[in-house]
C-alpha positions in Angstrom: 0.0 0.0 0.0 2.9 2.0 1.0 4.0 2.3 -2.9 0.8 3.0 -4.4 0.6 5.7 -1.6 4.0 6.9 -2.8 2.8 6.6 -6.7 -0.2 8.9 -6.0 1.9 11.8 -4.0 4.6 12.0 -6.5 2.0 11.7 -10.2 -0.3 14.0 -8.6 1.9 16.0 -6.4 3.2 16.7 -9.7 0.2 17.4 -11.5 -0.7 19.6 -9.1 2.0 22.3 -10.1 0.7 23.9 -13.2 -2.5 24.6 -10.3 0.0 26.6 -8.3 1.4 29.2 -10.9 3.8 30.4 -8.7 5.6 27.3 -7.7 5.7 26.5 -11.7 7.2 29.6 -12.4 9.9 29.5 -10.4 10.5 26.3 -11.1 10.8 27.3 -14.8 13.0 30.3 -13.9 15.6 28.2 -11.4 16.2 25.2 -14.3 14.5 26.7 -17.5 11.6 25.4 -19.8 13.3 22.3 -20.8 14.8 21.1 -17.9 11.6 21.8 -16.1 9.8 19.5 -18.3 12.0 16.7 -18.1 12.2 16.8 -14.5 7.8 17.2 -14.9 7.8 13.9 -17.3 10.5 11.7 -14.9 8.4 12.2 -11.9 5.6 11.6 -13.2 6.7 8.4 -15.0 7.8 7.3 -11.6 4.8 8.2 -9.8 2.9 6.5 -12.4 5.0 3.2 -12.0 4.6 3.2 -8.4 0.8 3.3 -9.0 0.6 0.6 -11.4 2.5 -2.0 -9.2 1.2 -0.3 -5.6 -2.1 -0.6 -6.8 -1.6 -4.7 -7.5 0.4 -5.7 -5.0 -2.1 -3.8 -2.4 -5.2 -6.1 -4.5 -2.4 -9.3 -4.4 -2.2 -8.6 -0.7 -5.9 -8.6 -0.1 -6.7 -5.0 0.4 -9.3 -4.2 3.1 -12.7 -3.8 2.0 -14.1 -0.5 3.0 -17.6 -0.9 1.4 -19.6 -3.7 -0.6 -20.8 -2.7 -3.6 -23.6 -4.4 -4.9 -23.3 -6.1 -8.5 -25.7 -4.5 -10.3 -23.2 -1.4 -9.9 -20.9 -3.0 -12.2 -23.2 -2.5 -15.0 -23.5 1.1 -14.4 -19.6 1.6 -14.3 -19.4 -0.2 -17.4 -22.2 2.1 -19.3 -20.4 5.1 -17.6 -16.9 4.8 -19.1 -18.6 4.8 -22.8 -18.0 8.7 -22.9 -15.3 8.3 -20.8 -13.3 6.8 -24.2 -15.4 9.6 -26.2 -13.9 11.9 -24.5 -10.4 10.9 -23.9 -10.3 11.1 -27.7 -12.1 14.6 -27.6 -9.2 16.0 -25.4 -6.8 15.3 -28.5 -9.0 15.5 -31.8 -10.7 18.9 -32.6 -14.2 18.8 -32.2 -17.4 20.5 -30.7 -18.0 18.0 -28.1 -14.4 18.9 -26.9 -15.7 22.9 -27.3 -18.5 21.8 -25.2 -16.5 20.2 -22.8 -14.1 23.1 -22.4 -11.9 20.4 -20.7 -12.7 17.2 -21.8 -9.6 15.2 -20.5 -10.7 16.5 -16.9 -14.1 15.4 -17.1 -13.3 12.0 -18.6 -11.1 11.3 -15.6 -13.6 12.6 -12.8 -16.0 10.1 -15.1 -13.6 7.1 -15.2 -12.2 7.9 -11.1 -16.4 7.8 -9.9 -17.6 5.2 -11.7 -14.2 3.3 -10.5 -15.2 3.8 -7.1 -18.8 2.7 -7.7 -17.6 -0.6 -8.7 -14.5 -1.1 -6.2 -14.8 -1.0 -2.3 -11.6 -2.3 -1.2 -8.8 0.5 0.4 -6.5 0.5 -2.6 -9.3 1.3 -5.0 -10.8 4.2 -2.3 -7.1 5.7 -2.6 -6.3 5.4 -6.2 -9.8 6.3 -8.0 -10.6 8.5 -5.0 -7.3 10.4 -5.3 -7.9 11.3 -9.5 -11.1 12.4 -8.6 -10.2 14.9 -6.1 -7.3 15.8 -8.5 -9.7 16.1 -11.2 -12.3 18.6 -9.5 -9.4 20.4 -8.0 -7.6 20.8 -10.9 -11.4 22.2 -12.7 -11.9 24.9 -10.0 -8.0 25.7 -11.1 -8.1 26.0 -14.6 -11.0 28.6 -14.3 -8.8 30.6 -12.0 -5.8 30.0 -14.4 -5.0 32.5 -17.5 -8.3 31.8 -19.9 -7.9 28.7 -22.0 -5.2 27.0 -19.9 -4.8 22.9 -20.3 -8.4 23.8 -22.0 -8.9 21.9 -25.7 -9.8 25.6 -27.4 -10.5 23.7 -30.7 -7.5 26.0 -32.2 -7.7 24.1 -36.1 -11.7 24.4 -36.6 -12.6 20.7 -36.2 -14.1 19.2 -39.9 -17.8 18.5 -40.6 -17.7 15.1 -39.5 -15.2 15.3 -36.6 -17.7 14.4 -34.2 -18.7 11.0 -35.5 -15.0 9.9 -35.7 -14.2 11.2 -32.8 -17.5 9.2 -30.9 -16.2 6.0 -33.3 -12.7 6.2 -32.2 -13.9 6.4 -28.6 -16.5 3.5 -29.0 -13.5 1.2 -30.8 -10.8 2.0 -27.7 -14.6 0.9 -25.3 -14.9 -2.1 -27.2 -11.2 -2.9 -27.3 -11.0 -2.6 -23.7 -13.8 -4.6 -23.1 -12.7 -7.3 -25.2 -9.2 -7.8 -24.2 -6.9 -4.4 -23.3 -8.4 -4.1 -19.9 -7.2 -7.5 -18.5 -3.8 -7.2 -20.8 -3.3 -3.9 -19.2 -4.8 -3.6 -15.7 -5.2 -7.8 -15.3 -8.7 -7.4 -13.9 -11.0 -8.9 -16.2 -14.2 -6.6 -17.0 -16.9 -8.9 -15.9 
């Protein structure tokens, strides 16, 4: 538990930064842009490994369960993280839903983190979908505060007729794909 712990302080300690302007800036003025970012990307790689094997040895160990959810909740997760793919691909492809959305990365992991902890009871779960949700909200109520259009997907190239429907296909493919067989490759939980 200890590591997945560790994961979550360092990949969203660091994530937290651009949220504090003034920390980031002088962070950028002591090393400059570049070294800034590298330092940004390392920690957050490592964070991001420490969550990945925290989180499954804390579930190898038996994590304790904090709450029971019932079964039927499973079905809701799964119909909730249908836009959650949408919008993961609205955050990167311009389009009006990601207009819409203002901030459609944010709002895909608040989505993904809550219907995570719908599904999951045990500690580790609480801690690692709990801890991206409060990130996510927090990091909302920052970006509004932040210089307009920071981190938001400001549909800069004016996104084509039919951007839309790819951008809903190529989220429904990465669902199904998940479904199918990337969410036990990747995570080793089966879906169902």
């Amino acid at each position: 538990m200890i590591l997945l712990i560790a994961g979550l302080i360092l990949f969203l300690g660091i994530h937290t930064l651009p949220m504090l302007s003034t920390a980031r800036a002088g962070m950028v003025s002591r090393f400059g842009e570049n070294a800034y970012k590298g330092l940004f990307t390392l920690v957050a790689i490592i964070g991001f490994g420490l969550i990945i094997y925290g989180y499954g040895a804390a579930r190898l160990e038996g994590s304790p369960q904090l709450y029971d959810p019932p079964f039927w909740l499973r079905h809701v997760t799964m119909l909730l993280m249908v836009p959650v793919f949408i919008f993961l691909v609205a955050a990167y492809v311009p389009c009006r839903i990601g207009r819409v959305l203002k901030h459609p990365m944010l709002v895909a992991i608040k989505l993904w983190a809550l219907s995570h902890l719908l599904a999951n009871g045990d500690l580790a779960s609480v801690l690692l979908f709990g801890g991206f949700l409060v990130w996510a909200i927090m990091d909302r109520i920052s970006v509004k505060r932040r210089v307009a259009g920071a981190g938001q997907n400001t549909g800069q190239t004016d996104p084509g007729r039919y951007s839309d429907v790819g951008v809903i296909l190529a989220g429904l493919a990465l669902y199904g794909l998940f479904v199918w067989k990337l969410h036990v490759l990747l995570i080793g939980v089966p879906v169902t």
